[in-house]
TORLUMNU-107833 format. One record per residue (C-alpha): z, x, y; residue number from 1. Coordinates in steps of 0.25 Angstrom, whole numbers. Each point is the difference from the previous one (the first is absolute). Layout:
BEGIN
    up  east north   n
     Z     X     Y NUM
...
//
This chain:
BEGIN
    up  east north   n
    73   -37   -19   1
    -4   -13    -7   2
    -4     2   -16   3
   -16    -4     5   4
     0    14     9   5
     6     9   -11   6
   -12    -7    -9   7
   -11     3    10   8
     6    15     4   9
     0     3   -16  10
   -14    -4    -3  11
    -3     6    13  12
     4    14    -5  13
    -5    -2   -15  14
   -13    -2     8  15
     2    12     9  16
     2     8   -12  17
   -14     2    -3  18
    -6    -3    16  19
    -6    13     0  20
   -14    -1     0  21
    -4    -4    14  22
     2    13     7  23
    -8     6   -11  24
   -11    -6    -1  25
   -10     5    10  26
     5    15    -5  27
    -5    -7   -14  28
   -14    -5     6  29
    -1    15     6  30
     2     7   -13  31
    -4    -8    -8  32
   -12    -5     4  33
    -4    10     9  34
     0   -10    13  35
     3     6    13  36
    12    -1     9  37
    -9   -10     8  38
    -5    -9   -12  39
    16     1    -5  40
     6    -6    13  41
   -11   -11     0  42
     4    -4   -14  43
    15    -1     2  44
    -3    -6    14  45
    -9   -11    -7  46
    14    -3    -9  47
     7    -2    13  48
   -10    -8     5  49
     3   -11   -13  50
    14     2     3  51
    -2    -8    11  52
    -2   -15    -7  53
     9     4    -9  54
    10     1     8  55
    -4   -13     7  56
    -1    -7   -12  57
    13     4    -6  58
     6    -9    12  59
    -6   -10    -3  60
     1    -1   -14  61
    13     0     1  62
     1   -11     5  63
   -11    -7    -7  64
     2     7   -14  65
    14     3    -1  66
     6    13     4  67
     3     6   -15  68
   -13    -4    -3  69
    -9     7     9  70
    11    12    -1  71
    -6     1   -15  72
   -13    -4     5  73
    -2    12     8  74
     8    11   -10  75
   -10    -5   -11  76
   -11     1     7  77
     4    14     6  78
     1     4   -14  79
   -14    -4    -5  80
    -5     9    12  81
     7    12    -2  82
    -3     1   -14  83
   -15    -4     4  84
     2    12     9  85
     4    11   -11  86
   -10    -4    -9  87
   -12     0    11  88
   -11     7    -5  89
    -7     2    14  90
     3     0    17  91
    -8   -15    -1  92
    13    -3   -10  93
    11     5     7  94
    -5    -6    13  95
    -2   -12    -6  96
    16    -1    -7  97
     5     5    11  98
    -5   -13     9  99
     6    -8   -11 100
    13     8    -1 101
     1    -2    17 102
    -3   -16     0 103
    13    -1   -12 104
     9    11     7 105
     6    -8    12 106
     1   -13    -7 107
    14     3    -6 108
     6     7    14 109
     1   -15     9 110
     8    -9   -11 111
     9    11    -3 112
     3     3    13 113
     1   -15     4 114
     8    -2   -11 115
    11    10     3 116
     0    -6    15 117
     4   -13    -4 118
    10     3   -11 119
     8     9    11 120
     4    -1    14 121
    -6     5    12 122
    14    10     1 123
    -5     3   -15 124
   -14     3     0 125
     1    14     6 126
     7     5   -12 127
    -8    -9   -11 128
   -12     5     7 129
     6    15    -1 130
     3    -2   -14 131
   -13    -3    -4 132
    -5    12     7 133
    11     8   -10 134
    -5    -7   -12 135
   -14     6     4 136
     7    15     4 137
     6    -1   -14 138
   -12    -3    -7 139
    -8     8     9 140
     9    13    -5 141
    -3    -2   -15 142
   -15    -3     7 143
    -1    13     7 144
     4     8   -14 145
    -8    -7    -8 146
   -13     1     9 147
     3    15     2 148
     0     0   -17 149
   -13    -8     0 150
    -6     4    10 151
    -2    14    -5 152
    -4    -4   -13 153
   -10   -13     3 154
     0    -7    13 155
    -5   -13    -7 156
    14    -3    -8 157
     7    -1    14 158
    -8   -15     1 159
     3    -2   -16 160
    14     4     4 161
    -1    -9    13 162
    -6   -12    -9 163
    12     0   -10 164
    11    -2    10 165
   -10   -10     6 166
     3    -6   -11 167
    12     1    -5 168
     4    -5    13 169
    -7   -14     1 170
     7    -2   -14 171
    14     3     5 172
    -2   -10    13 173
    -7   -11    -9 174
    13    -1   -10 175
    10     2    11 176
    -5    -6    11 177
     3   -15     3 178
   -13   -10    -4 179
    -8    -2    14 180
     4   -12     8 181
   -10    -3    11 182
     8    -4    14 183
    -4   -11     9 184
    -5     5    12 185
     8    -2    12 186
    -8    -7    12 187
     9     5    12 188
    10    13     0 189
    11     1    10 190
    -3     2    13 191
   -13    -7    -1 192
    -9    11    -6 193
    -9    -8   -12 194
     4     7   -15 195
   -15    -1    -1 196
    -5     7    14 197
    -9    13    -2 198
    10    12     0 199
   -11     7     8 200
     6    -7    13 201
    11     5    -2 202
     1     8    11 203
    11     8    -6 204
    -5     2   -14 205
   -13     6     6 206
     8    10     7 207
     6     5   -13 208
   -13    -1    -7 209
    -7    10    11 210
    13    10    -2 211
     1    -3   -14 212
   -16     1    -2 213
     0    16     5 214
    15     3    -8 215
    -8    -4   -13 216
   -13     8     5 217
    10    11     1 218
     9    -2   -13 219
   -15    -3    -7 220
    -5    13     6 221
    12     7    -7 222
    -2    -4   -13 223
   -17     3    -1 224
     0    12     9 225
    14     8    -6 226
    -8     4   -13 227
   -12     5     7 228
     7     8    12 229
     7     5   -13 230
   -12     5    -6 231
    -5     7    13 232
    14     8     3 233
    -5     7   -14 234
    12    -9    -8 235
     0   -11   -13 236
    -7   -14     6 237
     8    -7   -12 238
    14     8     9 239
    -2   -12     7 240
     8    -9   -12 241
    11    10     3 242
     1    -2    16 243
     0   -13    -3 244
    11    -1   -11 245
     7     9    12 246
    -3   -12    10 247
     5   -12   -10 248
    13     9    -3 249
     1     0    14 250
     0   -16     3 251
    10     0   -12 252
    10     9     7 253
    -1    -5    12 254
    -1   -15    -2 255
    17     0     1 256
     0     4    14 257
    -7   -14     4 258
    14    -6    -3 259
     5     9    10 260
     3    -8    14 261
    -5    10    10 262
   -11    -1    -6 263
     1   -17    -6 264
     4    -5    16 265
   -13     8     5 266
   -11   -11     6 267
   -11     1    -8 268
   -11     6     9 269
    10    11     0 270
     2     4   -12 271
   -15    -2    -2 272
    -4    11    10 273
    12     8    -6 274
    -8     0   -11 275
   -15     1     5 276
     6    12     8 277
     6     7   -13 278
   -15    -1    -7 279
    -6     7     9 280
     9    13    -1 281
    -2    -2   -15 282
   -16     1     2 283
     0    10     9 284
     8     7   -11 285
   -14    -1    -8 286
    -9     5    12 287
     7    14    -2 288
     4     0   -12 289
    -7    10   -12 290
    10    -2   -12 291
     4    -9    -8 292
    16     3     6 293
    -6    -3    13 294
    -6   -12    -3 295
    11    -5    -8 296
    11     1    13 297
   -11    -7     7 298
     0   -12   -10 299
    14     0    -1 300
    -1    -4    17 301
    -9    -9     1 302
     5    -8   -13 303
    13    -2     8 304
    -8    -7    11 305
    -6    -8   -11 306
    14    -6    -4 307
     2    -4    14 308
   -13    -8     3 309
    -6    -9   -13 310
    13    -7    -3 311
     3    -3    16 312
   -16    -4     2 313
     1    -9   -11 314
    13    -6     4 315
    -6    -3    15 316
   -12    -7    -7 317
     6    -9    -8 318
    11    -3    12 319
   -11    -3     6 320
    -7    -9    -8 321
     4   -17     1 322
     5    -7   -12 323
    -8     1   -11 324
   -11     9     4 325
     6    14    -3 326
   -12     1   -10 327
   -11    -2     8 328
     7     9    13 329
     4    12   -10 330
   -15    -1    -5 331
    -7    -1    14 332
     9    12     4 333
    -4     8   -16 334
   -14    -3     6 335
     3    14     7 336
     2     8   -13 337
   -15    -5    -4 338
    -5     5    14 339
     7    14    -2 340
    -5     0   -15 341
   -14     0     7 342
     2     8    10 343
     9    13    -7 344
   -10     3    -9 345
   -11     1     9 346
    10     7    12 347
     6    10    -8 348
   -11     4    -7 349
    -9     2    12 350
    11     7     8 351
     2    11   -12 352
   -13     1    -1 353
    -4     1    15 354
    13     6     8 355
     8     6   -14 356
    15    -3    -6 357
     7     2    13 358
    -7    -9    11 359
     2   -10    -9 360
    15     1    -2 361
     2     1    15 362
    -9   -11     3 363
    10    -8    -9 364
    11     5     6 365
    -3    -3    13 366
    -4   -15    -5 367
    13    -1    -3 368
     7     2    12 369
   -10    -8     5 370
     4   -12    -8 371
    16     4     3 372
    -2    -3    16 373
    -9   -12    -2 374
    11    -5    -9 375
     7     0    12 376
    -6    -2    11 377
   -11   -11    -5 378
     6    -6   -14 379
    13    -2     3 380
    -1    -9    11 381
   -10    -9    -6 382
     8    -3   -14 383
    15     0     9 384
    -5   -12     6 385
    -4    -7   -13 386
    12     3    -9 387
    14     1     3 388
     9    11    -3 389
     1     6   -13 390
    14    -4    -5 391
     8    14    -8 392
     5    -5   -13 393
    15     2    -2 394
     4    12    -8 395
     9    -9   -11 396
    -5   -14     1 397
     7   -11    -5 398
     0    -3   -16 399
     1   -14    -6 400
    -2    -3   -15 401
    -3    17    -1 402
   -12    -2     9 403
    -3     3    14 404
     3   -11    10 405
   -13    -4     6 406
     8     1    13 407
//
């Protein structure tokens, strides 16, 4: 991998380190505020709603700012919010940090994300991709002990904490980072698709949106509704930081088996529904279980699933995409984390409150599987006319000079 990935995966996982916080905070507008579940969801909903231009503007930023900048844009600004958020007084002030924390939190995802599509080829970007899931799995299990700690004593120094590596973060990428050169823009791409045409008519990039819009609905719904299904099978809301260390130890473990080639060769719709398929027997896990064991095998499952989908969805994306435009595709298609981040909150929250913990982990499952045949039956085709097959990188490339041969 080229130096520029390593640099993004590092500050990726000093920054996950302390990413803690979100799943916490309606259980911190619950109990310490007194809100309901109700007023909790709407809350968190509204942050996912700001999500939305942010991600949009991350996009486009990138291209107008600079990518390093707006990537310490958006960290600094997600820092002032969080702390904004710890030292809030009142709901008022909680609602009103956490709209700001949501309009700074997607900024930093497009120009990272471009930035690893260009500096690496399409056989490439699967495994870059899935090494920047690792960086956030190895932050994340330093993230689930310390929001197990913290969470127990004062769920407030979970945003401190999250503010910190914020941080420390857009230090790291500010000093290591290559200063922001802003690329002409290229008026035609091969095959006669315009570098500036609207990735919404894209045909093929809406179809991964609508299935990657209901995998985030489904990973957001996970990470809000684990510490309150938690609560009401009679165990510890802040256990959650341990499931969830248990989930990023999982993508750690498992992140060698990508290099395998039964599973490298699989077409990528497959290896999508593999994965969509092993989330949903994970989930159901959590519709019967009562212990924290129980949950724990479950998570274990449906992490595995995980490692197969984020890396392979993203690569797809940015194959997808004509030169010079990853940024603005991967943010159109993050547009579907804001949608979920609106949605989860208010989903989850009325389905434990309505139907109870295991209607809605089976209705998760069986979205899932959902999503696992229309990966193959409606996606597929779409994005196999548009891109063409996803080339296997050699297992011992050429060397010269001690660096990998482009070719």
């Amino acid at each position: 991998m080229p130096r520029t990935v390593w640099l993004l995966v590092a500050a990726r996982a000093i920054n996950r380190l302390g990413a803690f916080s979100l799943p916490f905070l309606t259980v911190l507008i619950s109990t310490e505020f007194g809100a309901s579940a109700t007023t909790a969801g709407a809350l968190s909903a509204a942050f996912g709603l700001a999500t939305i231009p942010s991600r949009l503007a991350g996009g486009r930023l990138a291209v107008r700012l600079g990518r390093r900048r707006t990537m310490v844009l958006g960290l600094t600004g997600c820092a002032l919010a969080q702390l904004g958020i710890a030292a809030a007084g009142s709901l008022a002030a909680v609602a009103l940090f956490a709209v700001l924390l949501g309009l700074a939190f997607e900024l930093y995802e497009p120009p990272s994300q471009g930035m690893i599509a260009d500096a690496v080829g399409p056989a490439d970007r699967v495994r870059a991709y899935g090494l920047m899931n690792t960086a956030l799995a190895i932050g994340g299990t330093g993230a689930g002990l310390i929001a197990a700690g913290l969470g127990r004593w004062d769920l407030r120094w979970l945003f401190v904490v999250d503010a910190l590596t914020c941080l420390v973060c857009a230090l790291v990428l500010h000093l290591v980072l290559p200063a922001d050169h802003l690329r002409p823009k290229a008026p035609h791409a091969p095959g006669g698709r315009r570098d500036g045409a609207s990735p919404w008519r894209d045909r093929a990039l809406c179809a991964m949106f609508g299935a990657g819009t209901v995998f985030a609905l489904v990973t957001m719904q996970i990470m809000i509704a684990l510490p309150l299904s938690l609560d009401r099978r009679g165990l510890q809301p802040a256990d959650a930081g341990l499931l969830f260390t248990a989930s990023a130890l999982t993508v750690v473990a498992a992140q060698p088996a990508l290099r395998l080639r039964r599973l490298a060769v699989l077409p990528d719709s497959v290896a999508l529904a593999l994965g969509y398929v092993l989330m949903a027997l994970g989930l159901a896990g959590y519709a019967v279980a009562h212990t924290l064991p129980a949950f724990t095998a479950a998570t274990v499952l449906w992490s595995l699933g995980d490692v197969l989908l984020l890396g392979r969805a993203l690569g797809v994306v940015a194959q997808l995409a004509p030169p010079g435009a990853a940024d603005r595709y991967l943010a159109a298609y993050g547009v579907s984390w804001g949608i979920a981040t609106v949605a989860a909150p208010v989903t989850s929250t009325q389905a434990l409150e309505h139907a109870g913990v295991a209607a809605l982990w089976t209705a998760t499952a069986a979205l899932c599987l959902a999503l696992a045949a229309a990966q193959l039956v409606i996606v597929e085709p779409l994005i196999g006319r548009t891109r063409p097959p996803r080339a296997v990188r050699p297992a011992h490339p050429p060397e010269v000079g001690g660096q990998v041969s482009p070719t």
